[in-house]
Every structure is written in structure tokens, then in C-alpha cells.
C-alpha beads as a LAMMPS data file, in Angstrom:
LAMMPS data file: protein, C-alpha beads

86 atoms
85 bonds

1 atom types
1 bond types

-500.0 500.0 xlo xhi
-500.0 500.0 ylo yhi
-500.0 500.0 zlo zhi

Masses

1 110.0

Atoms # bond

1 1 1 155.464 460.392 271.967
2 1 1 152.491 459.465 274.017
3 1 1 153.549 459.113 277.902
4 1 1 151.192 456.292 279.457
5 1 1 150.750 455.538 283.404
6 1 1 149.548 452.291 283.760
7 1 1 147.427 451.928 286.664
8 1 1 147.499 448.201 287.927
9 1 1 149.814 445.716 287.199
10 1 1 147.686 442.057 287.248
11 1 1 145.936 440.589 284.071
12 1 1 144.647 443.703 282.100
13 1 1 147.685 445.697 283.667
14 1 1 150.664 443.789 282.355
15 1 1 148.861 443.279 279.092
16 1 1 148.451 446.962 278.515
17 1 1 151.551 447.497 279.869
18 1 1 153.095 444.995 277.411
19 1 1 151.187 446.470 274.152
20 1 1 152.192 450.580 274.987
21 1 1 155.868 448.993 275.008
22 1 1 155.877 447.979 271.854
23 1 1 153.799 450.495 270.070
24 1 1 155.727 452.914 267.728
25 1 1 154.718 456.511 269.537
26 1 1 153.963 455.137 273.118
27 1 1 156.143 455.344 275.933
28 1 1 155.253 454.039 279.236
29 1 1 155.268 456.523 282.312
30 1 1 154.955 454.539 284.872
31 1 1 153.196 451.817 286.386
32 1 1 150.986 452.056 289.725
33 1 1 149.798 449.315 292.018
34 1 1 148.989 449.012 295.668
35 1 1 150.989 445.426 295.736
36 1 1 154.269 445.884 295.001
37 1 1 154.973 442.422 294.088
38 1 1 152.895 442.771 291.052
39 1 1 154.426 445.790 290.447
40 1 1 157.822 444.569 290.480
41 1 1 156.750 441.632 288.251
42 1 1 155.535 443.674 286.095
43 1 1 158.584 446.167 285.820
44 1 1 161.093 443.318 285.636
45 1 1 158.981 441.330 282.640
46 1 1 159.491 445.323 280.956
47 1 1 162.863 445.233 281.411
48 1 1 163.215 448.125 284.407
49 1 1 163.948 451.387 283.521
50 1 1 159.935 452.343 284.200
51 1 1 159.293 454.330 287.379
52 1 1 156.684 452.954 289.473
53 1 1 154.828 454.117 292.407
54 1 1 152.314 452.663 295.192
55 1 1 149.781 455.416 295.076
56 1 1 148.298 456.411 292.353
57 1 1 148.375 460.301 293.249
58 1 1 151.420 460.132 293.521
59 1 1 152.207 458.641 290.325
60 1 1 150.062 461.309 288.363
61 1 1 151.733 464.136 289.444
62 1 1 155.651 462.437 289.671
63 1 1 155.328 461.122 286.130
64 1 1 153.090 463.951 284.429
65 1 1 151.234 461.868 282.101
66 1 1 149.723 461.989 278.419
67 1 1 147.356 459.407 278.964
68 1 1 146.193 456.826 282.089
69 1 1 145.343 453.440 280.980
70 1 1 143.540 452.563 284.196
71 1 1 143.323 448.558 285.034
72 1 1 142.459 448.218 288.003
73 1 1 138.883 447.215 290.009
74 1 1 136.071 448.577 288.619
75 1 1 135.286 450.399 291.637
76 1 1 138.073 452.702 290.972
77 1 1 137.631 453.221 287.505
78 1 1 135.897 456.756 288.171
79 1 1 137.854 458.211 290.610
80 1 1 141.286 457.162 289.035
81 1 1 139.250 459.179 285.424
82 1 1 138.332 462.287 286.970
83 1 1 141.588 462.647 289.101
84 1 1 143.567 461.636 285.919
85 1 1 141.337 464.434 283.775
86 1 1 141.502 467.084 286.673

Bonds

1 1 1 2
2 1 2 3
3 1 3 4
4 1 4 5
5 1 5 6
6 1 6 7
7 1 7 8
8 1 8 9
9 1 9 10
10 1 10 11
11 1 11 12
12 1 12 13
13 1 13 14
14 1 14 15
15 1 15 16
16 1 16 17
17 1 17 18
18 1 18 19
19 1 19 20
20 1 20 21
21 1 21 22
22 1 22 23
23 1 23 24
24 1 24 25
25 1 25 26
26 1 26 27
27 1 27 28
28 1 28 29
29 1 29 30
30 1 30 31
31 1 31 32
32 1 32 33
33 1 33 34
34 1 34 35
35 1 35 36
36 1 36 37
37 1 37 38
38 1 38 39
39 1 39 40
40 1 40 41
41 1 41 42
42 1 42 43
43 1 43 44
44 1 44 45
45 1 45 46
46 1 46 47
47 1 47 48
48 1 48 49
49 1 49 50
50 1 50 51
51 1 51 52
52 1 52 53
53 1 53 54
54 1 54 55
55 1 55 56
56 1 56 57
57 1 57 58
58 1 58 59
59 1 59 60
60 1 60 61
61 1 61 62
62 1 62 63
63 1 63 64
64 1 64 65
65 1 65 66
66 1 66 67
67 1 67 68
68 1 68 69
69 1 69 70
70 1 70 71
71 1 71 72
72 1 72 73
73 1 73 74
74 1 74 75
75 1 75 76
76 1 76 77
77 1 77 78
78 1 78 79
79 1 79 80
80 1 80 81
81 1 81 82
82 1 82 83
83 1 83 84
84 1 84 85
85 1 85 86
């Protein structure tokens, strides 16, 4: 099983979000945003059960995961990699 955090939960978010639930292998490990109504959203469209955090440093080292599939503003995109890598 492949343990995903999903960082941000708008467009490209809940549509990764969406496919890692329903791949055979994948297993979401949580799902990080800075607004937690999209977050929320997000988790209740899921159907709860995922863990989900406001910070994104936080949610790396609470939920320990495989993989980071990292939607959120471009600007982010290499910070969120090399903290995710490190």
C-alpha cells in the first residue's frame, strides 16, 4: 500500500484526492490545506476517516508518508518537494 498526503484540497487537490481513493494499492494519508473549508469539503466528499492538517509540516511528519502529491500554488511546489524528500 502506497500512503499519499495530498497537499491542497481545491481543483487539482480533490481530483487527486478522488483518483488515490479509488486506486487498488493507494491509500490516502492525509490531506493538507491552509483553508479549512476546503479541507473539510474535501474530507466529507471522501467520506471522513482521512486525517487532515493545516500545515503542511505538520502533516509530513503526523502522517509519515509514501508519497506527497503536492497541489497547491506553484510557488510552493519546491519547497513542499524538498521538505517532502528531506
Amino acid at each position: 500500500m502506497i500512503r499519499v498526503l495530498v497537499a491542497g484540497c481545491g481543483n487539482m487537490g480533490t481530483s487527486h484526492a478522488h483518483a488515490y481513493r479509488s486506486i487498488k494499492g493507494f491509500e490516502l494519508a492525509g490531506l493538507v490545506s491552509r483553508s479549512p473549508e476546503s479541507r473539510e469539503r474535501l474530507a466529507a466528499e471522501l467520506g471522513g476517516g482521512v486525517p487532515r492538517y493545516s500545515s503542511y509540516a505538520e502533516a509530513l511528519a503526523a502522517s509519515e508518508p509514501d508519497a506527497v502529491s503536492i497541489c497547491t500554488y506553484p510557488d510552493t511546489h519546491a519547497e513542499y518537494a524538498i521538505q517532502a524528500l528531506e
